[in-house]
GUVO-675551 format. One record per residue (C-alpha): residue number from 1; x negated, y negated, z negated; residue in three letters. Coordinates in pm, 1 decimal. Last residue first. Layout:
N
<num:NUM&X:X&Y:Y&Z:Z&residuo:Ala> $
...
***
This chain:
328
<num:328&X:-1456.4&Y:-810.4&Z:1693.5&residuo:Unk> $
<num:327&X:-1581.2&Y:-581.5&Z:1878.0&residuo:Unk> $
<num:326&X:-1621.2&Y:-328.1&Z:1609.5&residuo:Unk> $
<num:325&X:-1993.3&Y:-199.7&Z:1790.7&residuo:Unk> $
<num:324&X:-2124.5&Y:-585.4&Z:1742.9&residuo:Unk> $
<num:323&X:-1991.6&Y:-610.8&Z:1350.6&residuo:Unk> $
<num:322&X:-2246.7&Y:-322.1&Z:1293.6&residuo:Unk> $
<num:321&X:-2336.2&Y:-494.4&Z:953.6&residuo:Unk> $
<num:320&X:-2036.1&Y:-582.5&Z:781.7&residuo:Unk> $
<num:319&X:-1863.8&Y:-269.9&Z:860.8&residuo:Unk> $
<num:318&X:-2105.9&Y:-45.3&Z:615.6&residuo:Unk> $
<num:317&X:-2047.0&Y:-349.5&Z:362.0&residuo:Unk> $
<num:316&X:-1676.2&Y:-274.8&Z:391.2&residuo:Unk> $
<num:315&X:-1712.0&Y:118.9&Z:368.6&residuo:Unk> $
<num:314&X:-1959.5&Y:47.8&Z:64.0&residuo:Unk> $
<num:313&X:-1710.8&Y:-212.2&Z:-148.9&residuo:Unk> $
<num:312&X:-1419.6&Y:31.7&Z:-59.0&residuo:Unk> $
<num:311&X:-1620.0&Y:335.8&Z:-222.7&residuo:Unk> $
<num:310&X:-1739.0&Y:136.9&Z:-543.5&residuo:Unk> $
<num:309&X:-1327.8&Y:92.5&Z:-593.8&residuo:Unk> $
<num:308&X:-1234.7&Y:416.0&Z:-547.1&residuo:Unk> $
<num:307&X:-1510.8&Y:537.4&Z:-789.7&residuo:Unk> $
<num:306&X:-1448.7&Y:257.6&Z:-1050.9&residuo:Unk> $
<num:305&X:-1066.9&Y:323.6&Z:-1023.5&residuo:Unk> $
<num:304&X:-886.3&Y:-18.4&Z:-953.2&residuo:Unk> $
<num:303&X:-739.3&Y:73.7&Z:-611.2&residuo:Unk> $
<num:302&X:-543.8&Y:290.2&Z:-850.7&residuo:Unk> $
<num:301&X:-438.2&Y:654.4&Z:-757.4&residuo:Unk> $
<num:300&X:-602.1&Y:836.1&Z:-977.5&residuo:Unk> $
<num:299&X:-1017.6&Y:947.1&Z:-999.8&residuo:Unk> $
<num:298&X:-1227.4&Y:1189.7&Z:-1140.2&residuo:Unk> $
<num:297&X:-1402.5&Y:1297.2&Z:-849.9&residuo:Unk> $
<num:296&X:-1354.1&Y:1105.3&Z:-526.0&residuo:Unk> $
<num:295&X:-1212.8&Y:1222.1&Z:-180.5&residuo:Unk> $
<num:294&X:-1393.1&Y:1014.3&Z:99.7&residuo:Unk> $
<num:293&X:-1224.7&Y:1147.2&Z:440.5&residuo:Unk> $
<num:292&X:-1406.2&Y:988.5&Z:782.3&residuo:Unk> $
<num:291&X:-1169.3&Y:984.7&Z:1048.2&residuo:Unk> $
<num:290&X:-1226.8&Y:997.0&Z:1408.7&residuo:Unk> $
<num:289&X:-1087.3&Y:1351.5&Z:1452.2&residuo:Unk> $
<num:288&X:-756.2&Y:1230.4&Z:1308.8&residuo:Unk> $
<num:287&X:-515.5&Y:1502.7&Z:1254.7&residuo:Unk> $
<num:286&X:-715.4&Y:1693.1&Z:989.4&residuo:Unk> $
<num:285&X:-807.4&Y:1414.9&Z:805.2&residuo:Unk> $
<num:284&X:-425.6&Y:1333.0&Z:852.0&residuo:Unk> $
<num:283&X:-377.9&Y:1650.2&Z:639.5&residuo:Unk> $
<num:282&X:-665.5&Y:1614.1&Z:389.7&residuo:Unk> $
<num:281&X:-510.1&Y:1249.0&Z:293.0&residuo:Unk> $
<num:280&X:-150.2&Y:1422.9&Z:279.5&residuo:Unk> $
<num:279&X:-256.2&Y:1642.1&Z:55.0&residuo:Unk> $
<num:278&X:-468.1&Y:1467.3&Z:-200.0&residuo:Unk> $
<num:277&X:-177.1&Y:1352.4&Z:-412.8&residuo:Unk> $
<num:276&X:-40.5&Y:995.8&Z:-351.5&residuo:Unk> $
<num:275&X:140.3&Y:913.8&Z:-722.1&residuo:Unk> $
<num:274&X:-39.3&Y:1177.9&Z:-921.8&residuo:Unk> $
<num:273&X:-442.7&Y:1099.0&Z:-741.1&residuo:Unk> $
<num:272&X:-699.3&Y:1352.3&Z:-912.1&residuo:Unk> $
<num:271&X:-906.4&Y:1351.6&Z:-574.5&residuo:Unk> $
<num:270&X:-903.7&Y:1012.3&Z:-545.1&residuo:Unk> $
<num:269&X:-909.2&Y:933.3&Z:-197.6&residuo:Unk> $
<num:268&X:-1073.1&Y:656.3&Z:28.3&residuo:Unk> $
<num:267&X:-1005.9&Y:692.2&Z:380.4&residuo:Unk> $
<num:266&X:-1207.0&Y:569.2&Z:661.8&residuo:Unk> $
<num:265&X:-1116.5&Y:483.8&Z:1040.0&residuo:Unk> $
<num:264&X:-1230.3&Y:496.2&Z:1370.8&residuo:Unk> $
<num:263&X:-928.0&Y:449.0&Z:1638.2&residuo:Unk> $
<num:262&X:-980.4&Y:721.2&Z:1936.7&residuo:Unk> $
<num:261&X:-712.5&Y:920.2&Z:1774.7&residuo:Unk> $
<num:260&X:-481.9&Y:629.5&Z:1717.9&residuo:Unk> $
<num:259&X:-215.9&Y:738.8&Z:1946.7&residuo:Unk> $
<num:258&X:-228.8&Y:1095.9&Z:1916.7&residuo:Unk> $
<num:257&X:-166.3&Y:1014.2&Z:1494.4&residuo:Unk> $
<num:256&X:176.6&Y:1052.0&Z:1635.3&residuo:Unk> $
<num:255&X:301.8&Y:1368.0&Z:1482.3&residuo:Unk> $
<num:254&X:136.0&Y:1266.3&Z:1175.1&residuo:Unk> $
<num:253&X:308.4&Y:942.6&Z:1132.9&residuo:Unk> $
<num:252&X:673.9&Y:1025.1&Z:1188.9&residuo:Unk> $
<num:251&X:790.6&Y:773.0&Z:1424.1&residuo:Unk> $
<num:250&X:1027.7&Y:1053.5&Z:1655.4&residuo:Unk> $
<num:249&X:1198.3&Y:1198.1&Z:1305.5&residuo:Unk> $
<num:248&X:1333.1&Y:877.1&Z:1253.3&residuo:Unk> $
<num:247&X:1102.3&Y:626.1&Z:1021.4&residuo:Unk> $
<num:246&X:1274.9&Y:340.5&Z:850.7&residuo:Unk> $
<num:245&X:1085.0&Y:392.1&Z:539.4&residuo:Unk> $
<num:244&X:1270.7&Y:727.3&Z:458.0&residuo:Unk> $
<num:243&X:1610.2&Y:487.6&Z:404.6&residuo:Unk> $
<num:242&X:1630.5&Y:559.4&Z:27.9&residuo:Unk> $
<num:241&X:1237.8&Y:512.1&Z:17.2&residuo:Unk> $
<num:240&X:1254.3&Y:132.0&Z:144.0&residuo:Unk> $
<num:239&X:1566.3&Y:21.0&Z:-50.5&residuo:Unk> $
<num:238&X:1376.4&Y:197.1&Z:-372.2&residuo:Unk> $
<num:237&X:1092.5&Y:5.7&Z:-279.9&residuo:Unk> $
<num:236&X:1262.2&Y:-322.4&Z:-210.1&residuo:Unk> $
<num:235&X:1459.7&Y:-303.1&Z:-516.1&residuo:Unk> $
<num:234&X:1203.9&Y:-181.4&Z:-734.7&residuo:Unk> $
<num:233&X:901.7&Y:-406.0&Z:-668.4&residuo:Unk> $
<num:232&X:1125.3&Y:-718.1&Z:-643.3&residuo:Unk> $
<num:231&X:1328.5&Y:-648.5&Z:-992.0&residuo:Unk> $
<num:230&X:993.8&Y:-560.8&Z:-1174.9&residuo:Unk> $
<num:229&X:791.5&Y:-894.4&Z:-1091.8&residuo:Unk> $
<num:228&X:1101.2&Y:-1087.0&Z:-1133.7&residuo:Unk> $
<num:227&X:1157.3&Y:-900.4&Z:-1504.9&residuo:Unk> $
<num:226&X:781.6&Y:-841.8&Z:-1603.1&residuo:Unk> $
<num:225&X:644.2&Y:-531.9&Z:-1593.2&residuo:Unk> $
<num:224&X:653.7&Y:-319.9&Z:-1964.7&residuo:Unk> $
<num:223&X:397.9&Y:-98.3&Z:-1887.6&residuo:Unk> $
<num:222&X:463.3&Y:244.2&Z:-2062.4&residuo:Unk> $
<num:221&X:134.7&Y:399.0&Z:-2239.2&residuo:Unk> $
<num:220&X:83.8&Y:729.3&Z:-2161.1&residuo:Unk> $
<num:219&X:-291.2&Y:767.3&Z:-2183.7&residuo:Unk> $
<num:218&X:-363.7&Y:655.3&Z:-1850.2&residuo:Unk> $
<num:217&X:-721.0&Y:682.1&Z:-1734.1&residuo:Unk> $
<num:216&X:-639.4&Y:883.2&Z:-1416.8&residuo:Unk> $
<num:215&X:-450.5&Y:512.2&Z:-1313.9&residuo:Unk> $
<num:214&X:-148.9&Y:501.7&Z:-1125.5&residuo:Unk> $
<num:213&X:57.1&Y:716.2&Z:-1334.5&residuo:Unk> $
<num:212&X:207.7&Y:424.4&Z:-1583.6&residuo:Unk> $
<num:211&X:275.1&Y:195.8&Z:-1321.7&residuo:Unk> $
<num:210&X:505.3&Y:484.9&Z:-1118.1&residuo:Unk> $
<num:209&X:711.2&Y:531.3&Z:-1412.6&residuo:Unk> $
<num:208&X:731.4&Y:166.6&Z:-1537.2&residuo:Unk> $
<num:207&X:800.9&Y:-6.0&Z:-1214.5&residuo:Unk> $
<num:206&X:1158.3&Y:222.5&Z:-1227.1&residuo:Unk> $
<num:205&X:1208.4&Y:158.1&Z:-1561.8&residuo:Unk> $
<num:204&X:1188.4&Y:-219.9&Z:-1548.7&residuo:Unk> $
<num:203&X:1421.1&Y:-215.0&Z:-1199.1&residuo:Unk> $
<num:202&X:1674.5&Y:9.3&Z:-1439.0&residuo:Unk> $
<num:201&X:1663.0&Y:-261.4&Z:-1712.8&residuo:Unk> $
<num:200&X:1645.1&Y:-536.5&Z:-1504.2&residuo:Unk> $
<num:199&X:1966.5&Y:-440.5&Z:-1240.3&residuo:Unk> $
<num:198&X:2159.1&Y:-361.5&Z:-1514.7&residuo:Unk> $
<num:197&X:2095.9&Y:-714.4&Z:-1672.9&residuo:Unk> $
<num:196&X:2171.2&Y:-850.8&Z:-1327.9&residuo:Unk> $
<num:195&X:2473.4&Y:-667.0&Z:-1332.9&residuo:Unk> $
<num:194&X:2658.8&Y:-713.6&Z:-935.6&residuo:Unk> $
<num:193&X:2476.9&Y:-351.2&Z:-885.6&residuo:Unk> $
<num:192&X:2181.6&Y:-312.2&Z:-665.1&residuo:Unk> $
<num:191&X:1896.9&Y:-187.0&Z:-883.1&residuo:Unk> $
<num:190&X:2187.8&Y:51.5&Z:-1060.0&residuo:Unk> $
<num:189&X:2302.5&Y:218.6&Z:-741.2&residuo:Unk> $
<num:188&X:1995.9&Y:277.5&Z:-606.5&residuo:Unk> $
<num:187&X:1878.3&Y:386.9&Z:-943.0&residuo:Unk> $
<num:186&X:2081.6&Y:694.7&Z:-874.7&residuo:Unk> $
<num:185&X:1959.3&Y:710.8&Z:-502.0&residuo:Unk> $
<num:184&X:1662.7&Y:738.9&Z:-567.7&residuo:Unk> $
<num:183&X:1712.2&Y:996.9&Z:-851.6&residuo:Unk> $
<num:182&X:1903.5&Y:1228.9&Z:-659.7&residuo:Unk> $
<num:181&X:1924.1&Y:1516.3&Z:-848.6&residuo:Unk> $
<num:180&X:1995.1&Y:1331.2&Z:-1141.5&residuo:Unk> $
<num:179&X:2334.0&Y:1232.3&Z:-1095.4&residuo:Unk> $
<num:178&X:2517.4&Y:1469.4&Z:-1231.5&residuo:Unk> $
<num:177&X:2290.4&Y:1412.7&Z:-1588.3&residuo:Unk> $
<num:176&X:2380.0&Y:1034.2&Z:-1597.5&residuo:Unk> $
<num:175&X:2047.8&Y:816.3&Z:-1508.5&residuo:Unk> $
<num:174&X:1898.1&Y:610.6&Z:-1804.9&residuo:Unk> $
<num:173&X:1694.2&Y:909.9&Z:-1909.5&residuo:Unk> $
<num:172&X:1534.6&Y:969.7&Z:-1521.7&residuo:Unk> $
<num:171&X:1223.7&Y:768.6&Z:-1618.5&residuo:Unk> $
<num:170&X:1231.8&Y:850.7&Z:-1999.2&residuo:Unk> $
<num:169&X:1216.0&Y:1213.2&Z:-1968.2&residuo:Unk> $
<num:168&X:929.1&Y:1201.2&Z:-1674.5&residuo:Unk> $
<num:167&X:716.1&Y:955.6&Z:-1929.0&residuo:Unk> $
<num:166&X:726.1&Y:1245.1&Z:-2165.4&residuo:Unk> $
<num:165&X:692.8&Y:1533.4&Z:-1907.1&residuo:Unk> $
<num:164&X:398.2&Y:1423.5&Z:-1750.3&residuo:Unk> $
<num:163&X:241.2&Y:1641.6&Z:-1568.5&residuo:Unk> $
<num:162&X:546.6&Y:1835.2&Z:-1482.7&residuo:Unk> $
<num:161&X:692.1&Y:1498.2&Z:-1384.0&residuo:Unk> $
<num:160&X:480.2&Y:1464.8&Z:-1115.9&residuo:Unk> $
<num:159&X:698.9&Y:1769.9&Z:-973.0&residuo:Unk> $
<num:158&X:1018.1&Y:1654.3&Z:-1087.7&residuo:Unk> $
<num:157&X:1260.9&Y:1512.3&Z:-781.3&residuo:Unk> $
<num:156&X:1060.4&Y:1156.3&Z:-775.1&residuo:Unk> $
<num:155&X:717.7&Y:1198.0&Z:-745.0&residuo:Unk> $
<num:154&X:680.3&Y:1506.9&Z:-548.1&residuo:Unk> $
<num:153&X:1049.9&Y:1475.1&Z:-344.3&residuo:Unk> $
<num:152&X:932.3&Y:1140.8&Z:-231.9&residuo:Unk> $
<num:151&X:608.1&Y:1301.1&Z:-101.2&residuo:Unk> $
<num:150&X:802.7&Y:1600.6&Z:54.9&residuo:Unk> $
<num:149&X:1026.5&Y:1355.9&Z:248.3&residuo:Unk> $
<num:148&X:761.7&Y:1212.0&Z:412.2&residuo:Unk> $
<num:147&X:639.0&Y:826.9&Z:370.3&residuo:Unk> $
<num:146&X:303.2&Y:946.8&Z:489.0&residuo:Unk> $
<num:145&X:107.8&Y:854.7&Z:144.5&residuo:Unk> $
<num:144&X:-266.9&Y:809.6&Z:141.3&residuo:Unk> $
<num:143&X:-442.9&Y:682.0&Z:-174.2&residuo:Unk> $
<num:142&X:-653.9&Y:402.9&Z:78.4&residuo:Unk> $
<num:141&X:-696.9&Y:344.4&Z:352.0&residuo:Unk> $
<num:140&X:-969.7&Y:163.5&Z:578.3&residuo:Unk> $
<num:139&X:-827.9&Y:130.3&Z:936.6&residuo:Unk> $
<num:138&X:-1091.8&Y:20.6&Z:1235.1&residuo:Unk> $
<num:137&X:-1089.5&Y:-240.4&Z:1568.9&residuo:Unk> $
<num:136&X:-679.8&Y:-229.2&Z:1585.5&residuo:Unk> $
<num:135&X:-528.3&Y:-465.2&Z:1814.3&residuo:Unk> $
<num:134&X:-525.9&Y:-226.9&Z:2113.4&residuo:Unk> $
<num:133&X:-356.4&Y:38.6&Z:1918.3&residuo:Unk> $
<num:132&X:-71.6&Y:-174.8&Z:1839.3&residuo:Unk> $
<num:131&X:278.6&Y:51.4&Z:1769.7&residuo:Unk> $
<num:130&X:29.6&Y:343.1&Z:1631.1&residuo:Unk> $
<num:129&X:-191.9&Y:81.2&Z:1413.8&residuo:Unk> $
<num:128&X:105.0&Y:-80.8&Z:1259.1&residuo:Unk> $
<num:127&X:261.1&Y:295.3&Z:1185.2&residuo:Unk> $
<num:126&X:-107.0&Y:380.5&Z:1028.1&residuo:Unk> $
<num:125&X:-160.8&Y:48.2&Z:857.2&residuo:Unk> $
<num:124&X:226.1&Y:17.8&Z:694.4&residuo:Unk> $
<num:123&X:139.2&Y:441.7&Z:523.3&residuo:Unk> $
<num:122&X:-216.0&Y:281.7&Z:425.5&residuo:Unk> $
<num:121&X:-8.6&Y:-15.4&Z:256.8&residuo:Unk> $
<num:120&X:218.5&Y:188.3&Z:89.9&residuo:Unk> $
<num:119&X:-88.8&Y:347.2&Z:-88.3&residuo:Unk> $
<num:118&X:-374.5&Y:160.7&Z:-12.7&residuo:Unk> $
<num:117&X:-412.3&Y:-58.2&Z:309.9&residuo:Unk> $
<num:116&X:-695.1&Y:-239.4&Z:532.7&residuo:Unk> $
<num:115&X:-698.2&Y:-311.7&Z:857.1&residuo:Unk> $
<num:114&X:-1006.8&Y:-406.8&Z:1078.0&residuo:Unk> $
<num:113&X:-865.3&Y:-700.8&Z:1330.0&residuo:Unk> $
<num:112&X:-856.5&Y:-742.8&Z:1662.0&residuo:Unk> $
<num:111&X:-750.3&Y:-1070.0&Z:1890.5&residuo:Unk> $
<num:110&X:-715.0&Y:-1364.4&Z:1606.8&residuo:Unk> $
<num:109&X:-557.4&Y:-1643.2&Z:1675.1&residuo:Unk> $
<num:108&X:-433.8&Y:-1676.4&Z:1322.8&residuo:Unk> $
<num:107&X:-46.8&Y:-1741.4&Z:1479.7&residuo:Unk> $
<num:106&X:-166.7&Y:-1476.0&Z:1721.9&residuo:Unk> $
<num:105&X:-216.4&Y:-1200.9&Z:1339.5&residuo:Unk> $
<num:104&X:57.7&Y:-1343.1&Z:1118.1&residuo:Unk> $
<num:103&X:299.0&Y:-1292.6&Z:1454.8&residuo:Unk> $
<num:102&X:179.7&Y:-972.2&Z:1479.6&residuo:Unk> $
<num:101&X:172.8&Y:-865.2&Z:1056.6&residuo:Unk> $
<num:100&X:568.0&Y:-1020.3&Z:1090.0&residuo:Unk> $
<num:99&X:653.6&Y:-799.0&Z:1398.9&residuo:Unk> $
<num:98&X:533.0&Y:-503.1&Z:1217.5&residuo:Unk> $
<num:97&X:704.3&Y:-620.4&Z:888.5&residuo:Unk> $
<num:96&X:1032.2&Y:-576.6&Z:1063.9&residuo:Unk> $
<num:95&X:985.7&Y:-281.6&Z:1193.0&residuo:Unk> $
<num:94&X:916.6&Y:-129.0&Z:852.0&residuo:Unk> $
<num:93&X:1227.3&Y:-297.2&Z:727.8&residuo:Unk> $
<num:92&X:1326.9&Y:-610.2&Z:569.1&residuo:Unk> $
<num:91&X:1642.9&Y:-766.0&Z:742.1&residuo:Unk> $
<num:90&X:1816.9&Y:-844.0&Z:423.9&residuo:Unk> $
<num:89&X:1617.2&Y:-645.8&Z:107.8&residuo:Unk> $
<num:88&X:1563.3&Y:-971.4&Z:-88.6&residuo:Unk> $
<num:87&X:1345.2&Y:-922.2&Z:-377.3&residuo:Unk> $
<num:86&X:1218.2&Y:-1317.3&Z:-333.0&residuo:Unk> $
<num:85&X:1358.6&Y:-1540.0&Z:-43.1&residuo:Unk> $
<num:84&X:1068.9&Y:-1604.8&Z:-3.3&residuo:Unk> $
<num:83&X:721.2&Y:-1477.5&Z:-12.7&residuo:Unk> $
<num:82&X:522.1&Y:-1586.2&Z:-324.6&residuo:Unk> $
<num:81&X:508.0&Y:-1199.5&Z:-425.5&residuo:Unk> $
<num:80&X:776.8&Y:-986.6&Z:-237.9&residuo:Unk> $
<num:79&X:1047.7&Y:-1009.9&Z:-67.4&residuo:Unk> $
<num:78&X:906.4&Y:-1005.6&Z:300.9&residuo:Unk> $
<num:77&X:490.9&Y:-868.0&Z:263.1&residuo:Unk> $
<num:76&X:314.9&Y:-1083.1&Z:73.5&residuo:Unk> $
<num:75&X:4.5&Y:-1193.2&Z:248.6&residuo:Unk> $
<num:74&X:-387.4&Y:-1133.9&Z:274.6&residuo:Unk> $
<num:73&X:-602.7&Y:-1232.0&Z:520.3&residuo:Unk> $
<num:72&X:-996.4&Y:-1159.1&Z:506.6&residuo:Unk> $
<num:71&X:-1229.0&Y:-1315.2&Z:706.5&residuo:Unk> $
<num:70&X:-1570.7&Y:-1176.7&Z:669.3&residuo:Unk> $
<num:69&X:-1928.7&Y:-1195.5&Z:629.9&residuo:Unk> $
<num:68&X:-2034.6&Y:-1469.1&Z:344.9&residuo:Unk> $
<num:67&X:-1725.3&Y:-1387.0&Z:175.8&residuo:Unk> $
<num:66&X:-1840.9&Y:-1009.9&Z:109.8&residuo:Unk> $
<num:65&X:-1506.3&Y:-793.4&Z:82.8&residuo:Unk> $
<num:64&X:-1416.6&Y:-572.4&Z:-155.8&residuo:Unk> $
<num:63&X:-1325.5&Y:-823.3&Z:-424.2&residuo:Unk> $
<num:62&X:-1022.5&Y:-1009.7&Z:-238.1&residuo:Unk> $
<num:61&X:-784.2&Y:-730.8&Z:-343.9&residuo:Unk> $
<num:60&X:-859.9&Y:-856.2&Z:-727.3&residuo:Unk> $
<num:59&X:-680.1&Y:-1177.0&Z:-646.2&residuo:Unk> $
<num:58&X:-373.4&Y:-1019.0&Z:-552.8&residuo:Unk> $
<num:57&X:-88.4&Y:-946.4&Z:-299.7&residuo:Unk> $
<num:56&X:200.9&Y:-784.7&Z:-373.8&residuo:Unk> $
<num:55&X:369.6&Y:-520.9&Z:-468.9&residuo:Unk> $
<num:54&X:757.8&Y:-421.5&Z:-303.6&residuo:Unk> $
<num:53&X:612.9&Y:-166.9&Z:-75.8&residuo:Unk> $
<num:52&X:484.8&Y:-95.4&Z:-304.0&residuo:Unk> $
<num:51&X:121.2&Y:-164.6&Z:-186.6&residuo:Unk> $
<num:50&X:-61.5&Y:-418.1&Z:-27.1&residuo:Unk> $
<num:49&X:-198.4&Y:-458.5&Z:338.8&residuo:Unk> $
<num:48&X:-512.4&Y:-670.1&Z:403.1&residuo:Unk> $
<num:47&X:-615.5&Y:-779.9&Z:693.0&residuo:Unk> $
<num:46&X:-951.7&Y:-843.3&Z:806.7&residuo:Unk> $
<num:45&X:-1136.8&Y:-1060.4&Z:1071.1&residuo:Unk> $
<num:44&X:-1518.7&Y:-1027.7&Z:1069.9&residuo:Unk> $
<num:43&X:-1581.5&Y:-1407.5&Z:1009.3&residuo:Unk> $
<num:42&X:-1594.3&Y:-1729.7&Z:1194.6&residuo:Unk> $
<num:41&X:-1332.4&Y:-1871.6&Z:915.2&residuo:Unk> $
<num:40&X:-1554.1&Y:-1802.4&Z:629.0&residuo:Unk> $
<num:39&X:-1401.7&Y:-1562.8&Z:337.4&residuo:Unk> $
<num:38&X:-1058.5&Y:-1619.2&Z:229.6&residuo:Unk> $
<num:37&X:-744.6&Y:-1661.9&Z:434.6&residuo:Unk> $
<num:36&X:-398.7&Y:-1683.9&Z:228.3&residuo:Unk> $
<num:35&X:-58.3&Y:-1562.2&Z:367.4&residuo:Unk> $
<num:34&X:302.7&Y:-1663.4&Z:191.6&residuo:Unk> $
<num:33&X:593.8&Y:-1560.9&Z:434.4&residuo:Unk> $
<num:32&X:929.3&Y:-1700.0&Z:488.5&residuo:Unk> $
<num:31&X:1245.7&Y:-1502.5&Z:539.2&residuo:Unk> $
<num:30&X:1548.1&Y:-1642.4&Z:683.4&residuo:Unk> $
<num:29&X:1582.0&Y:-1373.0&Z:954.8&residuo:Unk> $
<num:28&X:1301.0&Y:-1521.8&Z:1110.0&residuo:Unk> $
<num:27&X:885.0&Y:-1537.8&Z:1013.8&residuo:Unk> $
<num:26&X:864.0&Y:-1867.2&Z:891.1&residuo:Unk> $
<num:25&X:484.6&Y:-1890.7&Z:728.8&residuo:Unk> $
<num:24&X:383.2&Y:-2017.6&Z:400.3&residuo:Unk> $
<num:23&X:47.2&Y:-2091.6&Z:445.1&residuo:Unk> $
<num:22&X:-272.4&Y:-2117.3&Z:227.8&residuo:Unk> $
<num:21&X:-647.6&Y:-2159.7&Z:369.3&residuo:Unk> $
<num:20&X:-1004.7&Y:-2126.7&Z:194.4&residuo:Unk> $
<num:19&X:-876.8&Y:-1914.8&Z:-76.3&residuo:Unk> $
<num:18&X:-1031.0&Y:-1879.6&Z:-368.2&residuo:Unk> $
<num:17&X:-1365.7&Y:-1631.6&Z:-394.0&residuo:Unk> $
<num:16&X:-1295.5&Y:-1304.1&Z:-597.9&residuo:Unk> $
<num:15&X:-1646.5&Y:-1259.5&Z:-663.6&residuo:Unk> $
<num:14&X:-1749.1&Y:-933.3&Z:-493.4&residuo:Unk> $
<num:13&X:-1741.2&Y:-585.9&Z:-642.4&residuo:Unk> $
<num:12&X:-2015.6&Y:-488.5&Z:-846.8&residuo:Unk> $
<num:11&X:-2296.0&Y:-278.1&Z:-655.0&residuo:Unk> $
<num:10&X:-2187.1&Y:110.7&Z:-575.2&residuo:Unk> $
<num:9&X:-2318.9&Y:416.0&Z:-813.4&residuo:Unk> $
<num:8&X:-1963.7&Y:555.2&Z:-916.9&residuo:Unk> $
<num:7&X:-2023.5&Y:839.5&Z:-740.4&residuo:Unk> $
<num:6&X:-1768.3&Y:984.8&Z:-428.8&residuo:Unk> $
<num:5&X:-1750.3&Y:1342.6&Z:-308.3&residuo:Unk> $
<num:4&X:-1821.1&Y:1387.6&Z:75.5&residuo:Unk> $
<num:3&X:-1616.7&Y:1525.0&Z:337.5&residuo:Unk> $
<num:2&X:-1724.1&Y:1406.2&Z:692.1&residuo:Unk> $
<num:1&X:-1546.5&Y:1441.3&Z:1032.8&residuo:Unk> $
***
């Protein structure tokens, strides 16, 4: 169990290679998926979870990872990105995107995997990992967040907002005043309303709050997303955190880290993170004797921040070469 501070001293991150394989993959319920492969085909299999939920997969998330020694597979997660039908929140649930990540995973062929997630993404790794131990060969996470109620309650019931009381003003301004002790499910009822102008301006403000604290660089400036872009990031997330992620108080994550605890994993933390804070990282560090918890100086929440980002480039190159001990 090792604590060590990050340095920005890690080689550039790896070209961002193009894809060497596209799908777009029926998963059920009407949804269909959009999953790339980069990397060489007899590589160290990887996949890649992205954040929101309601985000999306990126370029830039291919740039930790050396083409010449893995496999990397990245998707959109239901709703979101080039998966179809876009925003929708029908039959899109945690559980849900655990059967699509195992039918992404045998329709690959592929028997383990490493499994790699920041944010929302680290929260989807640890419940994937705890319904499929056996398919799991190491996590790498990223800005930790357990989906608990405290974390919601952090970043959306006032305490970020004592950091940032400007942006915190504008966030819950659009929200009548006996409402706005329950923001989420304020814009709830604004990000689902028959008004699709409603639904833009509310899904524009809700991106905008959490964009503008991702990155310890910020100097306040409000990100205006774009409108498809904002309407599937807030919807889903906000239909995600109104229903606790689809976790009853039996699939909590730390309760069940049990499961995993013979599952190596890193985590990469900024120490100065406002949308994840450190917390929960240092408590499943505590729960997870095989972990390894990086917390880095002077760094947010983005997967973008140089420290975060020089750590990820070393924990994958660390994996590249003991590929025989993954099993894999």
């Amino acid at each position: 169990m090792n604590i060590a501070a990050g340095k920005n001293t890690a080689g550039a991150l790896y070209p961002g290679r193009e894809p060497f394989r596209r799908h777009m993959l029926e998963v059920g319920d009407g949804h269909t998926l959009y999953v790339e492969e980069v990397g060489r085909p007899d590589g160290i299999p990887v996949v890649v979870f992205h954040g929101g939920p309601g985000g999306g997969c990126s370029p830039a998330m291919r740039r930790f990872f050396d083409p010449d020694k893995f496999r990397v597979i990245l998707f959109d997660q239901r709703g979101c990105g080039r998966s179809r039908p876009h925003a929708s929140v029908k039959a899109n649930t945690t559980w849900h995107l655990l059967r699509d990540i195992e039918h992404i995973r045998v329709t690959l062929g592929i028997d383990r995997w490493i499994v790699f997630g920041g944010s929302w993404g680290a929260t989807l790794a640890l419940v994937y990992g705890q319904a499929y131990p056996a398919r799991v060969a190491w996590l790498v996470l990223r800005g930790v967040f357990l989906a608990t109620r405290a974390e919601l309650d952090w970043f959306y019931g006032g305490g970020a907002g004592r950091f940032w009381p400007d942006l915190w003003e504008r966030f819950i301004d659009p929200i009548p005043l006996d409402e706005q002790d329950d923001l989420i499910g304020a814009y709830n009822k604004r990000l689902f309303s028959r008004d699709r102008a409603e639904q833009i301006t509310h899904a524009k403000s809700w991106a905008a709050w959490e964009n503008a604290l991702a990155s310890i660089d910020n100097d306040g400036a409000i990100i205006d997303s774009p409108a498809d872009y904002a309407l599937a990031f807030s919807r889903i997330e906000n239909h995600y955190f109104i229903n606790a992620a689809f976790l009853d108080d039996s699939q909590q994550i730390l309760p069940n880290m049990p499961r995993i605890a013979h599952i190596p994993g890193t985590i990469v933390q900024g120490r100065h993170d406002m949308i994840c804070p450190p917390a929960s990282a240092w408590a499943l560090h505590k729960a997870w004797p095989s972990s390894d918890l990086r917390m880095i100086s002077k760094s947010g929440h983005a997967v973008s921040e140089p420290g975060i980002a020089a750590e990820l480039v070393r924990t994958m190159d660390k994996l590249a070469r003991q590929r025989e001990t993954l099993g894999v």
